[in-house]
Biopython code that builds the backbone (N, CA, C, O; Angstrom):
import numpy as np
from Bio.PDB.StructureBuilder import StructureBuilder

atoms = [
    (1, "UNK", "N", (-3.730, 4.208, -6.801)),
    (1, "UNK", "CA", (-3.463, 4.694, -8.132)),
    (1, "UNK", "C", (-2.776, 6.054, -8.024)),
    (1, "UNK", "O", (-3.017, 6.842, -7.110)),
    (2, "UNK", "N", (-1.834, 6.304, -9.094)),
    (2, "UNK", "CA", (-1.630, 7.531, -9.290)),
    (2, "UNK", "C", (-1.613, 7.811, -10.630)),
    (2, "UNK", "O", (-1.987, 6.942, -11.417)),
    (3, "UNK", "N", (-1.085, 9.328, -11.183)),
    (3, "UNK", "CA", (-0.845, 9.585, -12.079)),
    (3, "UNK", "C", (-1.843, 10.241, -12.541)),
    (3, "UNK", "O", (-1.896, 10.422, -13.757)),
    (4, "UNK", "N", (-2.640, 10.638, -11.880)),
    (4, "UNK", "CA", (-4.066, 11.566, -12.536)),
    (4, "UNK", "C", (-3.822, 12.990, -12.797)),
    (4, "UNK", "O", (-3.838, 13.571, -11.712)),
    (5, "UNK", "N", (-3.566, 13.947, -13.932)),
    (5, "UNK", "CA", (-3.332, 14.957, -14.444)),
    (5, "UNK", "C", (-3.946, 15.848, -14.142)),
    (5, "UNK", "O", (-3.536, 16.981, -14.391)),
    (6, "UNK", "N", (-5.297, 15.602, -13.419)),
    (6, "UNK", "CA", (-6.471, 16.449, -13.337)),
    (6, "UNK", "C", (-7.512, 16.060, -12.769)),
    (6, "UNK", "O", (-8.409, 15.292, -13.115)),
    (7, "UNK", "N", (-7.274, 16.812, -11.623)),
    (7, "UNK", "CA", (-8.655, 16.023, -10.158)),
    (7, "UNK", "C", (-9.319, 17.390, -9.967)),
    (7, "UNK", "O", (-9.112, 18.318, -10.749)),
    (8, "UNK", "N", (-10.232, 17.495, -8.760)),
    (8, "UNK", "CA", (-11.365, 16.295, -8.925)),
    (8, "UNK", "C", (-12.122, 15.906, -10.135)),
    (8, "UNK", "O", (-12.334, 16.801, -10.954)),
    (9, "UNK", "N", (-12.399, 15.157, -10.289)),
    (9, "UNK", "CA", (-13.441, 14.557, -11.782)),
    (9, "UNK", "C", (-14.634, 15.506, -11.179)),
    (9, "UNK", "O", (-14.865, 15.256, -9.996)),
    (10, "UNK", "N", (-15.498, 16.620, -11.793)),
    (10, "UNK", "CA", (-16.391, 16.573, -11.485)),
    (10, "UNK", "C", (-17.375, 16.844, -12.815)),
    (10, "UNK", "O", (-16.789, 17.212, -13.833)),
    (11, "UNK", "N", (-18.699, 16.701, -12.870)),
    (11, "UNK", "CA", (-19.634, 17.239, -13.988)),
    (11, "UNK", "C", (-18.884, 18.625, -14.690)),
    (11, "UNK", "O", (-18.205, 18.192, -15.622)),
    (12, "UNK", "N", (-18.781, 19.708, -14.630)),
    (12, "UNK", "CA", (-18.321, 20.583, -15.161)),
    (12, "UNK", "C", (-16.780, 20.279, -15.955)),
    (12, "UNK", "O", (-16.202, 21.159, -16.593)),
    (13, "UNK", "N", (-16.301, 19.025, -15.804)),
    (13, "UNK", "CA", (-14.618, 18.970, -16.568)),
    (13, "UNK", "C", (-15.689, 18.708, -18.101)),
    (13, "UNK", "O", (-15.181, 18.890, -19.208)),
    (14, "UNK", "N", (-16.641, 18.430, -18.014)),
    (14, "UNK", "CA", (-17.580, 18.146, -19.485)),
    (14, "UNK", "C", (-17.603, 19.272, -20.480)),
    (14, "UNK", "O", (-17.430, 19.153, -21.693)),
    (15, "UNK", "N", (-17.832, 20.346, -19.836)),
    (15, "UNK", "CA", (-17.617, 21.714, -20.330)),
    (15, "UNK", "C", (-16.117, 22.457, -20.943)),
    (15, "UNK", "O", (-15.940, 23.280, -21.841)),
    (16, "UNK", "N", (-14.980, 21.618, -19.834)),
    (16, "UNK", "CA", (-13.847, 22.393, -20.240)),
    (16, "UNK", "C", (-12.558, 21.740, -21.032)),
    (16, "UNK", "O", (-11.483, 21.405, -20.534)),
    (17, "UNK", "N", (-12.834, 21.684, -21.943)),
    (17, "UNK", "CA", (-12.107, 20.909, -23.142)),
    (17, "UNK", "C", (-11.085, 20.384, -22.172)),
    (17, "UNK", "O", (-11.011, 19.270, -21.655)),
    (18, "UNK", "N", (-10.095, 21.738, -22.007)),
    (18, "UNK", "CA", (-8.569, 21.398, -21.974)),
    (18, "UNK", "C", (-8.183, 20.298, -20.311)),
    (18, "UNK", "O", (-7.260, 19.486, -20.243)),
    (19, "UNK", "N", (-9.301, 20.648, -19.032)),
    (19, "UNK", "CA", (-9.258, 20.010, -18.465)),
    (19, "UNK", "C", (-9.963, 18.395, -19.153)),
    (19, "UNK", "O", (-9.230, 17.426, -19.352)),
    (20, "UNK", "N", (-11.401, 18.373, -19.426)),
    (20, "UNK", "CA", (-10.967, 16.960, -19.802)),
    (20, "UNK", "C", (-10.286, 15.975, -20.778)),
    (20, "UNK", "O", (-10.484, 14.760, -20.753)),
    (21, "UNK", "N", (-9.293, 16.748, -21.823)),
    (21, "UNK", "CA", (-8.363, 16.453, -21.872)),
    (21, "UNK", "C", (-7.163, 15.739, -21.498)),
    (21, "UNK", "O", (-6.613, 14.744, -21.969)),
    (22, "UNK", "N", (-6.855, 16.638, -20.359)),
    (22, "UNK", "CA", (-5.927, 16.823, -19.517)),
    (22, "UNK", "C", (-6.043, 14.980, -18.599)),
    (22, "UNK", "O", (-5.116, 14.230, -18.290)),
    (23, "UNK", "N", (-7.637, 14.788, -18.398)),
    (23, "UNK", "CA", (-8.029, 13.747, -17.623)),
    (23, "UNK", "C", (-8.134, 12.321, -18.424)),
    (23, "UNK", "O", (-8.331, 11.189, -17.982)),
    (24, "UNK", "N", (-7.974, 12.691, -19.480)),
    (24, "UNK", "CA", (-8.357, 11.524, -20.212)),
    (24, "UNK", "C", (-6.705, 11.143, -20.470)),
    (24, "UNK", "O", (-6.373, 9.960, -20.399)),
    (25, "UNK", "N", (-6.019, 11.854, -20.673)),
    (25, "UNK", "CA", (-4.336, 11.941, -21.104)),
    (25, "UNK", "C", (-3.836, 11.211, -20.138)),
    (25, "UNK", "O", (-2.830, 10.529, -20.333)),
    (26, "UNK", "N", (-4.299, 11.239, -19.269)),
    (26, "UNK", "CA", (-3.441, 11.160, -17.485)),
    (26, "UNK", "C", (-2.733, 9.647, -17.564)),
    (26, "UNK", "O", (-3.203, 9.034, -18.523)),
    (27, "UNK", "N", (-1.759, 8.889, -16.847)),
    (27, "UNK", "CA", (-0.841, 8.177, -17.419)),
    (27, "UNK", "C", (-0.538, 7.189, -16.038)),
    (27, "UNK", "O", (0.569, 6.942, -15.562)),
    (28, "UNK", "N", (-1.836, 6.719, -15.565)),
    (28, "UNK", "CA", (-2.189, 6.003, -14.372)),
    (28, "UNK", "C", (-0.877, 4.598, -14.106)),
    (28, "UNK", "O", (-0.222, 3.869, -14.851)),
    (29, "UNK", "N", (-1.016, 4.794, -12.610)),
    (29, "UNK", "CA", (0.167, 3.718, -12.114)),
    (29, "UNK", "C", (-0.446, 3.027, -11.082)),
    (29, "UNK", "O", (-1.462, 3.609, -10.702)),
    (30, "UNK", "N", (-0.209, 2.022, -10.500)),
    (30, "UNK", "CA", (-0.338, 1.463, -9.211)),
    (30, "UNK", "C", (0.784, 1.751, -8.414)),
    (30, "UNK", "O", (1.918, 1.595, -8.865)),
    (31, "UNK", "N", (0.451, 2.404, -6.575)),
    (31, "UNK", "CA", (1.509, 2.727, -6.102)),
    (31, "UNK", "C", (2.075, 1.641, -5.423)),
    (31, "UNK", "O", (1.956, 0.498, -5.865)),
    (32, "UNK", "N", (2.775, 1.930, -4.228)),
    (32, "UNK", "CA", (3.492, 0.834, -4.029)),
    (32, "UNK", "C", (3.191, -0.262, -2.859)),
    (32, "UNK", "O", (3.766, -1.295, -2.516)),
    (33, "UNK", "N", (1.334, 0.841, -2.127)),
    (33, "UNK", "CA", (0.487, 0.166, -1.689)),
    (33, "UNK", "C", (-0.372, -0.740, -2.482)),
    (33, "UNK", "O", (-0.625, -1.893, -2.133)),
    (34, "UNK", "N", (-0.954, 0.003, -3.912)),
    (34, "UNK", "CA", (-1.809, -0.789, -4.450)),
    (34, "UNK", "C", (-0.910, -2.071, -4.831)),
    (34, "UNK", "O", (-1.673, -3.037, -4.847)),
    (35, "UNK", "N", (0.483, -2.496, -5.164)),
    (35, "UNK", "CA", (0.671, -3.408, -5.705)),
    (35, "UNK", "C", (0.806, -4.726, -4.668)),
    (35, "UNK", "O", (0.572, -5.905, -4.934)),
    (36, "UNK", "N", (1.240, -4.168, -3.458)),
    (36, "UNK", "CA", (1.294, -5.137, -2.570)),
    (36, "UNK", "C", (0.070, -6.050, -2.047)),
    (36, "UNK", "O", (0.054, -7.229, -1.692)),
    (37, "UNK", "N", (-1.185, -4.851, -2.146)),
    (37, "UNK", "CA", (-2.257, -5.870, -1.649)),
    (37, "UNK", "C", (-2.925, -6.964, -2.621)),
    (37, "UNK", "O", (-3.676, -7.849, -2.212)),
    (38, "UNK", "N", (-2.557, -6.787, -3.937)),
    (38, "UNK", "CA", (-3.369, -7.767, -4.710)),
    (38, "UNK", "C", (-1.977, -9.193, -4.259)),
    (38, "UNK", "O", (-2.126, -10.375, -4.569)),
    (39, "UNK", "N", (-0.768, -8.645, -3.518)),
    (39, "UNK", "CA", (0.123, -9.351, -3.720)),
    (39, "UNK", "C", (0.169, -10.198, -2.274)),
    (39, "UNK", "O", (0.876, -11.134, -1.900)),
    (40, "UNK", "N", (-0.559, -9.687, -1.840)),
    (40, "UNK", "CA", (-0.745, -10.221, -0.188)),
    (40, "UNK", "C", (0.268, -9.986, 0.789)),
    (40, "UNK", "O", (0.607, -10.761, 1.683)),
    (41, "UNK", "N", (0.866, -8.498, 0.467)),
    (41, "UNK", "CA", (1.391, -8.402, 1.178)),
    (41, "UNK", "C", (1.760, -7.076, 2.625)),
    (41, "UNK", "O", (2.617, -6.720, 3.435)),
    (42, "UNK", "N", (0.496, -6.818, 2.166)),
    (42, "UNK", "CA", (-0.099, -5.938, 3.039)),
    (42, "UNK", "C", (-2.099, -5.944, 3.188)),
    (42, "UNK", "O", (-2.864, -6.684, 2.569)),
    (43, "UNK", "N", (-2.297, -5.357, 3.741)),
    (43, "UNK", "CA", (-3.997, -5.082, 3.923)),
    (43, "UNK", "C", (-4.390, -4.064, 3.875)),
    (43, "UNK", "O", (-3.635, -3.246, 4.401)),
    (44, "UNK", "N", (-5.420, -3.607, 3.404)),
    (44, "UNK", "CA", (-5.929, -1.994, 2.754)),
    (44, "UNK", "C", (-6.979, -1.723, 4.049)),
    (44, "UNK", "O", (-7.549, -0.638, 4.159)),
    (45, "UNK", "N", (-7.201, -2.966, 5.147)),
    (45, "UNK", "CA", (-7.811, -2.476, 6.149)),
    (45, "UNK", "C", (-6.908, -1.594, 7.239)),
    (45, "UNK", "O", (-7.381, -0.751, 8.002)),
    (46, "UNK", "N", (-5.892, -1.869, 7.171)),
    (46, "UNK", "CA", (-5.125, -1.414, 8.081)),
    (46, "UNK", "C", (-4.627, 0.199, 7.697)),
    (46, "UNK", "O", (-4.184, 1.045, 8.474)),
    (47, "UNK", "N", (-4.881, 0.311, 6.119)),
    (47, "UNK", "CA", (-4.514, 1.429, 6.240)),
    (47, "UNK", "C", (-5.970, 2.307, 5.847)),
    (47, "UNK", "O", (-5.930, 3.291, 5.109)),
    (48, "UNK", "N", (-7.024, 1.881, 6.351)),
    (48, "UNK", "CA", (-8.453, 2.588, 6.153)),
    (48, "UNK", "C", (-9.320, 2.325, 6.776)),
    (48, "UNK", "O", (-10.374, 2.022, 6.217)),
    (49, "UNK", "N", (-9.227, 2.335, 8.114)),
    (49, "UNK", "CA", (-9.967, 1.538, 9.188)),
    (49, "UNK", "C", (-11.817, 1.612, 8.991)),
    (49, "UNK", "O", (-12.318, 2.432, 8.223)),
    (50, "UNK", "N", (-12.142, 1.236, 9.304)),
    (50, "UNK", "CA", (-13.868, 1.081, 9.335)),
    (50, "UNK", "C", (-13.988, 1.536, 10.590)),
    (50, "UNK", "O", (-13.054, 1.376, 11.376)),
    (51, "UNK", "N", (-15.061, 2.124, 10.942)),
    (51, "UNK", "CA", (-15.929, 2.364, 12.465)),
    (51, "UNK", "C", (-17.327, 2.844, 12.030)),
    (51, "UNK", "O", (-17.336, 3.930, 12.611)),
    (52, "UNK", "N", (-18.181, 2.789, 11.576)),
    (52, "UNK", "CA", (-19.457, 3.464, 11.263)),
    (52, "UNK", "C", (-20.529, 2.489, 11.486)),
    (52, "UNK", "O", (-20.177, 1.326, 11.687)),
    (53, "UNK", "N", (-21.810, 2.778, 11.485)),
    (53, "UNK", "CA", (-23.146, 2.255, 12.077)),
    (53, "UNK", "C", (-23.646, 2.311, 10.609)),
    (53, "UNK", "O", (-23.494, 3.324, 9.926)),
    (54, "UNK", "N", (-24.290, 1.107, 10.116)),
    (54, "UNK", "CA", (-25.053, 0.721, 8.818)),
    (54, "UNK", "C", (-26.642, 0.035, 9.326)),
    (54, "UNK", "O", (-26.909, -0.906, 10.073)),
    (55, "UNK", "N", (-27.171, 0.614, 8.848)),
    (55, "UNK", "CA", (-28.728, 0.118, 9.588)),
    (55, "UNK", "C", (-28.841, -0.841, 10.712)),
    (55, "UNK", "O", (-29.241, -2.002, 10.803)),
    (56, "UNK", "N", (-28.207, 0.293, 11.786)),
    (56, "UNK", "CA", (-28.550, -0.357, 13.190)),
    (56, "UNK", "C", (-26.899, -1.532, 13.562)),
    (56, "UNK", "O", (-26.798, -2.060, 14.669)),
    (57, "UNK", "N", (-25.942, -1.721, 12.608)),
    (57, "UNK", "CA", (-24.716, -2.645, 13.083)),
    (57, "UNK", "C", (-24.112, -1.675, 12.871)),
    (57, "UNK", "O", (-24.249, -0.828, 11.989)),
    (58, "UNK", "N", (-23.118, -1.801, 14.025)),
    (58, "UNK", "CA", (-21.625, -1.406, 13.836)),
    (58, "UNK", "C", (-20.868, -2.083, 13.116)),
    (58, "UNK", "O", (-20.950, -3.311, 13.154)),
    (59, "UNK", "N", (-19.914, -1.419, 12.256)),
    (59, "UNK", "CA", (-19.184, -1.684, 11.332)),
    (59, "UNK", "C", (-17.551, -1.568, 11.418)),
    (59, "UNK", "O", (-16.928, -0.525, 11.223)),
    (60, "UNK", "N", (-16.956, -2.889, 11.761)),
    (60, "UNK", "CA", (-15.389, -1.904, 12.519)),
    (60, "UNK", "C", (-14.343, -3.055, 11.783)),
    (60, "UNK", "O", (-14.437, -3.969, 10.963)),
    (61, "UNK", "N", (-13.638, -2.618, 12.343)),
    (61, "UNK", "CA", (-12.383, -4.186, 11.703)),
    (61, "UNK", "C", (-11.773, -4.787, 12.087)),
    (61, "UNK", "O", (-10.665, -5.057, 11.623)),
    (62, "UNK", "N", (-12.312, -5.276, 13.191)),
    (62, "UNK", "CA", (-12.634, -6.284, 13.836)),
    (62, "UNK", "C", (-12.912, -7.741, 13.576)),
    (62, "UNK", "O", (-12.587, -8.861, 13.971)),
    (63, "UNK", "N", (-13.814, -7.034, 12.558)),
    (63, "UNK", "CA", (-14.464, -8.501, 12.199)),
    (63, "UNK", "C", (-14.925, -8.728, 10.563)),
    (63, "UNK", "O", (-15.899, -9.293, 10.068)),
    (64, "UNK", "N", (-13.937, -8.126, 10.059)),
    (64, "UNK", "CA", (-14.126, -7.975, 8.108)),
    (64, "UNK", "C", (-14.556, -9.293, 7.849)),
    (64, "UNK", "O", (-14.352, -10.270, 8.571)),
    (65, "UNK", "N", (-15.278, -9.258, 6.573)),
    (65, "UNK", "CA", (-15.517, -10.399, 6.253)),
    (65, "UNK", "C", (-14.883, -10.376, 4.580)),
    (65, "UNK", "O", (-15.395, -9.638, 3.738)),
    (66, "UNK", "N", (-13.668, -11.322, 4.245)),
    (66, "UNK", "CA", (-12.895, -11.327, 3.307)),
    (66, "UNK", "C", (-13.222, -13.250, 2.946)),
    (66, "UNK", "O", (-13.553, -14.320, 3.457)),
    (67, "UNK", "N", (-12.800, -12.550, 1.640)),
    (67, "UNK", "CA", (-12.643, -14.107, 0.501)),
    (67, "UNK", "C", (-11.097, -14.682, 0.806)),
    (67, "UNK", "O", (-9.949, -14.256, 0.672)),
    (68, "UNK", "N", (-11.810, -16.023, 1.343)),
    (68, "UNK", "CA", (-10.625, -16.857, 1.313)),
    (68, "UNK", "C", (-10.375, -17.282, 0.082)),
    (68, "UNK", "O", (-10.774, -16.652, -0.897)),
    (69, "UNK", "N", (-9.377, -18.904, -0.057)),
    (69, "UNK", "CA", (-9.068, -19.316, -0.697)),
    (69, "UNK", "C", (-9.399, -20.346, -1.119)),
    (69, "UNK", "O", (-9.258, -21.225, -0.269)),
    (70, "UNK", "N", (-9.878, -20.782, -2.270)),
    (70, "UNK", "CA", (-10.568, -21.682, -3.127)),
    (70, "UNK", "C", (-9.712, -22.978, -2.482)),
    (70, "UNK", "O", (-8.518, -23.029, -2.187)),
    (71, "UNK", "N", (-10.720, -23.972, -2.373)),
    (71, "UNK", "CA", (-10.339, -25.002, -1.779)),
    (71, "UNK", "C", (-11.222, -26.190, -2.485)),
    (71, "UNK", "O", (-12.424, -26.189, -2.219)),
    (72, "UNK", "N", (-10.660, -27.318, -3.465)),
    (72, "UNK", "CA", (-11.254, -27.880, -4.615)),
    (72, "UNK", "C", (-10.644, -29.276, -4.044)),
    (72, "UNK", "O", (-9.512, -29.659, -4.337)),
    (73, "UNK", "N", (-11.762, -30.175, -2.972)),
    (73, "UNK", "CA", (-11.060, -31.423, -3.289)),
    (73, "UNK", "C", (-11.793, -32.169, -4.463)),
    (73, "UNK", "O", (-12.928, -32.136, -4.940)),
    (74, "UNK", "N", (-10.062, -33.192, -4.832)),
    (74, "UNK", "CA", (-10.570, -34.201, -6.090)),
    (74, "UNK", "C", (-11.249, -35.270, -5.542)),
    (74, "UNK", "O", (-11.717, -36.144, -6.273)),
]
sb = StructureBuilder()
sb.init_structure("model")
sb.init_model(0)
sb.init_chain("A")
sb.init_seg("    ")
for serial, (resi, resn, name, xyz) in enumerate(atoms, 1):
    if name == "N":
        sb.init_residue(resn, " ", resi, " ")
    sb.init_atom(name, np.array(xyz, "f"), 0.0, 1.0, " ", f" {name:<3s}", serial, name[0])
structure = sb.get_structure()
């Protein structure tokens, strides 16, 4: 995404009119990564790799586990 007028979002933009304003105004896009992956034509793993430990597994990307494709015999 882009197009955000006013980062970071935090608790205090509650307080300041003109910033949350500013955040609510903002005039959001998909870039030219986000459009490709809903489009299959790139992968958001490749550009955000995994490596971290989650209760006791390693977590890498290697071995993602993604939704295939609906497969309906008549």
């Amino acid at each position: 995404m882009s197009g955000l007028a006013e980062w970071p979002f935090t608790p205090e933009m509650h307080d300041l009119r003109h910033r949350r304003e500013r955040y609510k105004a903002s005039r959001l896009s998909l870039t030219a990564l986000g459009r490709a992956i809903p489009a299959q034509a790139d992968d958001f793993s490749l550009h955000n790799p995994i490596h971290r430990w989650w209760g006791g597994t390693e977590l890498t990307n290697d071995r993602l586990w993604r939704w295939g494709p609906v497969l309906i015999a008549l």
